[in-house]
N, C-alpha and C positions, 0 to 999 in steps of 0.2 A: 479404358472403355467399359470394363466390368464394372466401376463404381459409379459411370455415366449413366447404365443399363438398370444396377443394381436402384439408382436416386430414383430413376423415370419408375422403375418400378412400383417404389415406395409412392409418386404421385400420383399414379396410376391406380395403384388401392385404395390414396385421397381422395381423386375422383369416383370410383368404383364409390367408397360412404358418403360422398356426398351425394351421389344421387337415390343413395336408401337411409343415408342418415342424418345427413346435412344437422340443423342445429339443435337435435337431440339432446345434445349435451357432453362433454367429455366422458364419462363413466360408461354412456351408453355406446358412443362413437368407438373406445378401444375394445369394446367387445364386441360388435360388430366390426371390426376392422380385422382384429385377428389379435388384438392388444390384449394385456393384460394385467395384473397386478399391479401396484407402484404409483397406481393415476391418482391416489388422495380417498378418502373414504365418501362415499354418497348421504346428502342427508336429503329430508324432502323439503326443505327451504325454506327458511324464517317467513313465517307469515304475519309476525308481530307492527305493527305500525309506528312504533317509535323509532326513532331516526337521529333523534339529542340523548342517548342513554350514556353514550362515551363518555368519559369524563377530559378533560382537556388535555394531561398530561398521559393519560391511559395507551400506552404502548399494545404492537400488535401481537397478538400471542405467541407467534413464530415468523421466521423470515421469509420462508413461503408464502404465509397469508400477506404479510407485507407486501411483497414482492408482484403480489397479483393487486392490490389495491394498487401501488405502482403504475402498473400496465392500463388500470382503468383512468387512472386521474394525469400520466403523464405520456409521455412517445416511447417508454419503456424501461423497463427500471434498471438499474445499475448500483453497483457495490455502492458508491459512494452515498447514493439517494435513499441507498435502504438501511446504513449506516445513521441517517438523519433522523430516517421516519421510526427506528427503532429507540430512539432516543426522546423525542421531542412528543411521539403520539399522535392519532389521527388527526383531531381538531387541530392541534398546535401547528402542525403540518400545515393542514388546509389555511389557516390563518395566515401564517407565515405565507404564502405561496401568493399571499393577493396582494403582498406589500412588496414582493419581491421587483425589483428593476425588469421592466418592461421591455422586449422585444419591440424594433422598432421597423416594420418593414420598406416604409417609407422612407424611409432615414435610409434603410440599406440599398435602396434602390438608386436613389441617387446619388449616394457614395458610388457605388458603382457604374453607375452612369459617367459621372465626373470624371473618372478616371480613365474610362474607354476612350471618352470625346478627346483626354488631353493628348492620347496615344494616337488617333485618328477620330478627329472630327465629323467623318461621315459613319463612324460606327455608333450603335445604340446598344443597350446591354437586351431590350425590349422584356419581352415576357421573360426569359431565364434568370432577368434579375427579380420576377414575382415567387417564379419555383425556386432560385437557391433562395432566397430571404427564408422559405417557408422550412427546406431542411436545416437551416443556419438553426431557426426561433425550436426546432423540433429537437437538434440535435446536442447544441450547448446553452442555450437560452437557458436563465436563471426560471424564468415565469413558467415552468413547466405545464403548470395546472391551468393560468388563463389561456396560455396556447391549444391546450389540451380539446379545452371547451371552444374557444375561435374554433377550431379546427370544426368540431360536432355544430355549429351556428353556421359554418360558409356550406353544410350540407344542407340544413335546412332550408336558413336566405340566400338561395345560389344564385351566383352570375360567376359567368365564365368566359373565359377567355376564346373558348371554340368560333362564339362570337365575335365576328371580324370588327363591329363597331364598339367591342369592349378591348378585344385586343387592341386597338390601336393606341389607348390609353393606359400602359403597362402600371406607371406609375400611380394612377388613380386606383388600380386595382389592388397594388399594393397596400395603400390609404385604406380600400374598404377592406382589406383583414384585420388593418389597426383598428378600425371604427369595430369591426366584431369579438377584439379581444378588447377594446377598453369598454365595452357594453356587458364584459361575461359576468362580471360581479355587478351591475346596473340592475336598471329596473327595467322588463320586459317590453314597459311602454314608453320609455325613452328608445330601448333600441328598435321597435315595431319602426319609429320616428326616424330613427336616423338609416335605417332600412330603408322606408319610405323615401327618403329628401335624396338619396346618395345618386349623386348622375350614374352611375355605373352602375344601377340598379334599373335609376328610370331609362336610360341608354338598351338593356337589356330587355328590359317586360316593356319598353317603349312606352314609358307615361313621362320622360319626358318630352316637352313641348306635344303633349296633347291637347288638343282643342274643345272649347265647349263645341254645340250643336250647331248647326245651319241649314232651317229646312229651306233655304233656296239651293243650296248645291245637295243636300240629302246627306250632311257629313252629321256624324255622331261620333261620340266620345272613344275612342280608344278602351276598349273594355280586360284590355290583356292585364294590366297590372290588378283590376279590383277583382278579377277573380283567383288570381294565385294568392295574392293576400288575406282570400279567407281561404281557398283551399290547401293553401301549405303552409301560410306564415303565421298562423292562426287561429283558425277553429277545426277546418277539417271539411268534410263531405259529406260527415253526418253526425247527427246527436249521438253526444257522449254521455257515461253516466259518469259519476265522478271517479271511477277506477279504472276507466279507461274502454271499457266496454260498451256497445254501440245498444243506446238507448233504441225499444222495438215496440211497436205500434202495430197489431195484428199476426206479429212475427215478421215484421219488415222494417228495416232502419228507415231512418226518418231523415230525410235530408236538411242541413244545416241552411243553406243556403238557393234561390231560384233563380234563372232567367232574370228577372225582375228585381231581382237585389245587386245585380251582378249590375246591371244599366244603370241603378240609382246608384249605386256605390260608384259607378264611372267616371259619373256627375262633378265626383270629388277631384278625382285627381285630372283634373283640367288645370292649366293656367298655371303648370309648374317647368321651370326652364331655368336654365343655367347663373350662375350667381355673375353678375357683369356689372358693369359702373351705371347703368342706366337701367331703369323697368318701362322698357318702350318694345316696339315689336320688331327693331333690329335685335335686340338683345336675345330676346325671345325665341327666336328663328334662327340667331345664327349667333350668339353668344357672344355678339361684341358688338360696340359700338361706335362710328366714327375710327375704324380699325384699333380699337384697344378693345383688350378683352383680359379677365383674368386668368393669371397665367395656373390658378391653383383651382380653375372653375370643375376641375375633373373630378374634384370630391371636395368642394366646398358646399353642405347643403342646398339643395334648389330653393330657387326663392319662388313666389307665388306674384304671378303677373295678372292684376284683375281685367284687364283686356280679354283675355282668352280664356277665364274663368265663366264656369255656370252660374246662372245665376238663377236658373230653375229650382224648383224643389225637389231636393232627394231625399227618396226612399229606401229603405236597407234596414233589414234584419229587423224590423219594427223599432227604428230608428227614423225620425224623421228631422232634416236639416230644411225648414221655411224656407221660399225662397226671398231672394237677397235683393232688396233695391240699389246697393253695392254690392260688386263684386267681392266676394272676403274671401278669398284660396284658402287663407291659414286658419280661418274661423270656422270653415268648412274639413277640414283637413285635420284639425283638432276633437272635432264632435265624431268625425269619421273611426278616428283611431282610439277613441276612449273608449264608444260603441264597443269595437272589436276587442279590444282590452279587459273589457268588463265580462264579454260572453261566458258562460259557464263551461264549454269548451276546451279555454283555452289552459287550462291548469291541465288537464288530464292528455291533450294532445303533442303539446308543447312538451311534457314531462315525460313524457312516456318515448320521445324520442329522443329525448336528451339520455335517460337509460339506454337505449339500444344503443345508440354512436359512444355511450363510456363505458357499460357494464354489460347488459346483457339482451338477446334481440325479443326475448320474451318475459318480459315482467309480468310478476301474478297481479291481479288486480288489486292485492291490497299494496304492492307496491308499490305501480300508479297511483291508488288512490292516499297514500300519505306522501307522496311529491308533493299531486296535485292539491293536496291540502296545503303545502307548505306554500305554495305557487298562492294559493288566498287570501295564504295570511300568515306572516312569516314567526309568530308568536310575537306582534308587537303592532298586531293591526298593519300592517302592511302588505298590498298584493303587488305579485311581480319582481320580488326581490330574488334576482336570479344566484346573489351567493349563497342567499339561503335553498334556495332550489338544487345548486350544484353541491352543496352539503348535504341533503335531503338524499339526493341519488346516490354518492356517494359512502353513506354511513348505515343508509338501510341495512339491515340484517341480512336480507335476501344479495346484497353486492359481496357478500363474504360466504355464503351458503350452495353448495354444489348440489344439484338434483339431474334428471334426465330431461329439463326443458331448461335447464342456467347454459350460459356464456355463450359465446356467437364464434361465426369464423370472422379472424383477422382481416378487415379490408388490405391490400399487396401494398400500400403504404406503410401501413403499421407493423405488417410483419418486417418493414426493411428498417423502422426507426428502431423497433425494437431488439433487433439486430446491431445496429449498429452504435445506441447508445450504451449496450451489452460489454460490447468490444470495444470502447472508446475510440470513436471513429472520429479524424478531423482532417481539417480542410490542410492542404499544402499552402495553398494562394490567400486561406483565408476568406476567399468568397463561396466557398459552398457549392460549386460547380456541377452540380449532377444534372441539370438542363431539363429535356421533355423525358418524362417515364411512359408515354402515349402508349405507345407502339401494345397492343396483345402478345405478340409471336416471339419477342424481342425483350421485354422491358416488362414494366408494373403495371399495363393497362391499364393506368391512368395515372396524371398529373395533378397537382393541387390549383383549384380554380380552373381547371379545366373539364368539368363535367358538360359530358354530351348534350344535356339541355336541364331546364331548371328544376325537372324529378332527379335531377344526383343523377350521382353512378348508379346505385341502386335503391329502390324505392321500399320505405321501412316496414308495407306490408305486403314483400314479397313472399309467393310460396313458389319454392321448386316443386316442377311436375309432376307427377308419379315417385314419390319420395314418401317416406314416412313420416317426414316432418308435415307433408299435406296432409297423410292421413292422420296425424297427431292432432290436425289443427292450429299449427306452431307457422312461425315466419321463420325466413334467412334471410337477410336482406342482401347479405355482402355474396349470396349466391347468384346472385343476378349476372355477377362479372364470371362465375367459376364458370369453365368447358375447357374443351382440349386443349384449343391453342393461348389462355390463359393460363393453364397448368403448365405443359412445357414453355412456355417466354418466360414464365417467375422463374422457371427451375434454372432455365438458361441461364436467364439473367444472375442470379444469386450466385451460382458457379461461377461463372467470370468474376463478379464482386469479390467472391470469397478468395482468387485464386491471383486479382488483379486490383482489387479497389471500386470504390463505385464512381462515377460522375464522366469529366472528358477527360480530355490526356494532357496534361501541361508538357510543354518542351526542358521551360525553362524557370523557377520561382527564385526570383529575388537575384536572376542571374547563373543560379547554379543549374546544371543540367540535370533535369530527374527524370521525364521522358515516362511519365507515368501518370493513374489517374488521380485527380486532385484529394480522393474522401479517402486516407488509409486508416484500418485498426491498427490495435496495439494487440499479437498475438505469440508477445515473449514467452507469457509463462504456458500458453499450449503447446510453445516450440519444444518448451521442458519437461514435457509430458508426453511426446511426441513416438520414446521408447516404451511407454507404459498404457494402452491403448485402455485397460478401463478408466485408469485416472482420470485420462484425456478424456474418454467419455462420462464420466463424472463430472468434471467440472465445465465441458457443454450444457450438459445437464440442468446444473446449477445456474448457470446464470442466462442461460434461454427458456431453461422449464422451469426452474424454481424447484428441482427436485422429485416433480412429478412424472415424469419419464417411465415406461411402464418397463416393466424385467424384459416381455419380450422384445421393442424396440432396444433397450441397451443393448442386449445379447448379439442380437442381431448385427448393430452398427459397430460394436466392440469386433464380433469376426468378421467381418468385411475389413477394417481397415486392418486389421492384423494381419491380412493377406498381403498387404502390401509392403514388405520387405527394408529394413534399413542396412547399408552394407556397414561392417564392422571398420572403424577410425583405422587405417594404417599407420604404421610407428613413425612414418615421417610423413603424415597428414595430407598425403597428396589427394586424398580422395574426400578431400573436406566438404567442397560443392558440392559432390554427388550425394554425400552424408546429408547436408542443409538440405536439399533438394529432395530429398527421400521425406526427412521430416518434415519440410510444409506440403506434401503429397500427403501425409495421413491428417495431418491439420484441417487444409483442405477438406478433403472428403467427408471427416467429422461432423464439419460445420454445415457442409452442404444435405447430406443425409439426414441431419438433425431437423434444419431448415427446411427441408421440403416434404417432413413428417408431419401425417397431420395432427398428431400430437402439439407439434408446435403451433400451427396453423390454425386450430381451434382451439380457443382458449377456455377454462371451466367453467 
């Protein structure tokens, strides 16, 4: 009960800085917290704009700084991964990572599937086979870096499963994770496209089977998909300058988009519905025809039905598409998204959030602005080449440089991958079991593809209320989710994890009884260090902080589990269990304390 009291405590002081420190910054955060020493030296942040300085084999100066590039480009770093990255160097690394064997969710869904039906035909794996595919790809997947980025794209281009007409299609869902990691090293306006065309997008923002106009019933175009496409997938809500700062006209931002661009943009996505054997208006309406339909129609791109197409003139962004004496969906749809592609916008808004979901929630303007440069033109006359983008964010000086406005809080997914690829966490069953993380009070207050609506979990330019981060003028984005009953459910949750395993409880794998939950660590050599409490809190240390751990938290966490007693081996070993039992009790607590510091939970 005292290390129960002692953890809440600790998240209690989490909450207590975030609501005066929030995303500060590490250095700033443990002195306001009560922290001190140990957290890394502060500099004021590489303001340089080159981004290709590294050389290819140019290793990282220490394992720490490894170990945080890590945590930016992957679900969190591990001995093995920073064994590689200390040998091969940044670039090589990043190279290597985009050749690496792909993550296949789709494939994993229906494996899984397959195997339920053979077991019971009336059972489905549904959504839980979207969320384990998503721990499986986070936790041993080779592709660490394309999953990394999938992961920072399904926040942006969101559809979720909360949606009952998206849930129903688990498997489709699946499909568009895959279409978001085989788009991460693509070009921006292939995946704008394939974004666009995906049912379970048009299912979601409902542009599919949207109709042109009819002023005898008074029907007009479905206007839900052409607005989010420039306000989130795209350009933004208002002029940008190219560093990411909101271009001002009298002292007032200037709006990217009107009323009036939003109807002509409408115009566009008319006439797009499900991919079927026929383009007639059974198909259209109800995706099949003469009772065949395709069975892969859930994310095989939309096709363009000119029946249901405008054929009006549209207007947008001083873009103008003639109108059509045929109907042309695609020729219209085409002129639509180069339009949007081309905007000046989209390098600095697009870029600038791809920073915040891998490095940090506050990038300086020149660090935007040499993304966003790279986003133009990738050193080879090419715009939109998103590997060059995800190397741009990545290698900036400022992703390796610590100040009082660098590194974000942990969204409660990533502090559990990072966790858990830590501790080499794996499946019993081999399917990844860990199910809905929904629950607040309970769990991780969210699930992967299952964001509350198409602004995310939390939106990239949140400010907490009455916080110094508003007064700073700084964002947190991932504070959106933090309050009470998110702090205590992670804590909960984490302690049971740590104490029991994550995911459900198997009875039985492969026959044998285990009666336990599917995702276990390997935590031998803590068990070895179990008598030795700073050890053990050294090498927590190390491979959840990277050594940055401040004097006062070790001290701290060091006398707390020291209070906890191991009874001395009798000569004929009868009191072995209670021995075991004692050392994964200081294990435990370790792990848990560490974990729900917010040292851990804010990264620099």
């Amino acid at each position: 009960m005292v290390l129960i009291l002692r953890s809440l405590a600790l998240q209690g002081l989490y909450l207590r800085c975030l609501r005066t420190v929030s995303a500060l910054g590490m250095a700033l955060a443990l002195v306001a917290c009560g922290g001190g020493g140990g957290g890394g030296s502060v500099s004021s942040g590489g303001t340089g704009s080159s981004t290709n300085t590294l050389q290819p084999g140019e290793p990282p100066a220490s394992r720490a700084e490894a170990a945080r590039f890590l945590n930016q480009a992957t679900f969190g770093a591990n001995e093995a991964e920073l064994d590689k990255l200390m040998v091969s160097g940044y670039v090589n690394w990043i190279e290597d990572q985009w050749v690496k064997p792909r993550s296949n969710h789709r494939a994993n869904w229906e494996a899984w599937e397959a195997a339920i039906k053979a077991a019971n035909s009336s059972n489905s794996i549904g959504q839980d086979g979207v969320t384990n595919s998503f721990w499986k790809a986070a936790l041993v997947g080779e592709d660490q870096l394309r999953q990394r980025v999938a992961y920072a794209l399904s926040q942006i281009f969101v559809v979720s499963m909360v949606d009952s007409a998206v849930a129903n299609d688990p498997r489709a869902v699946a499909a568009y994770m895959d279409m978001l990691a085989d788009n991460a090293d693509g070009n921006y306006r292939n995946l704008l496209e394939a974004v666009s065309r995906h049912p379970m997008m048009g299912t979601y923002l409902s542009h599919l089977r949207n109709q042109k106009a009819d002023p005898r019933t008074g029907r007009v175009p479905d206007e839900n998909y052409a607005r989010e496409v420039m306000q989130l997938f795209s350009i933004g809500v208002h002029e940008l300058q190219a560093d990411g700062r909101q271009r001002l006209v009298g002292g007032k931002p200037v709006d990217t988009y009107t009323p009036a661009d939003i109807s002509g943009l409408a115009k566009v996505f008319t006439g797009f519905s499900w991919a079927c054997p026929a383009i007639n208006n059974s198909c259209f309406s109800n995706g099949s025809f003469n009772g065949q339909s395709d069975p892969d129609r859930g994310f095989k791109p939309m096709v363009g039905y000119p029946n249901f197409h405008s054929q009006e003139e549209k207007r947008f962004l001083g873009t103008v598409i003639p109108a059509q004496t045929t109907a042309n969906p695609d020729a219209s749809l085409k002129a639509a998204l180069d339009a949007l592609y081309n905007h000046a916008n989209v390098g600095p808004f697009i870029g600038k959030q791809l920073i915040q979901r891998l490095v940090t929630s506050n990038p300086s303007p020149d660090y935007v602005a040499a993304v966003a440069a790279t986003f133009n033109n990738n050193g080879q006359g090419v715009r939109g080449d998103m590997k060059a983008v995800v190397k741009a964010v990545l290698l900036h000086p400022q992703a390796k440089s610590t100040s009082n406005s660098s590194g974000q809080l942990r969204d409660p997914l990533l502090r559990a991958t990072a966790f858990m690829r830590a501790y080499g966490f794996k499946s019993d069953t081999g399917n990844f079991r860990m199910g809905n993380t929904d629950n607040p009070g309970t769990a991780l207050g969210m699930s992967p593809m299952r964001s509350p609506s198409v602004f995310n979990f939390f939106r990239p330019g949140y400010v907490p209320p009455g916080t110094l981060t508003a007064a700073a003028g700084l964002v947190s984005p991932e504070m959106q989710l933090a309050q009470e009953t998110t702090a205590a459910g992670y804590v909960n949750f984490i302690r049971d994890a740590v104490a029991s395993g994550f995911g459900q409880t198997n009875a039985q794998v492969n026959g044998v009884t285990v009666n336990r939950r599917d995702l276990q660590g390997d935590f031998t050599a803590e068990l070895a260090l179990a008598d030795k409490p700073a050890e053990l809190v050294a090498r927590a240390n190390t491979l959840l902080m990277q050594g940055r751990m401040s004097n006062a938290l070790r001290d701290e966490i060091v006398g707390a589990i020291s209070k906890l007693t191991i009874p001395a081996l009798t000569a004929n070993g009868s009191n072995q269990t209670q021995v075991n039992n004692a050392k994964r009790a200081r294990v435990n607590a370790t792990l848990l304390l560490v974990l729900a510091a917010p040292e851990y939970q804010v990264t620099p």
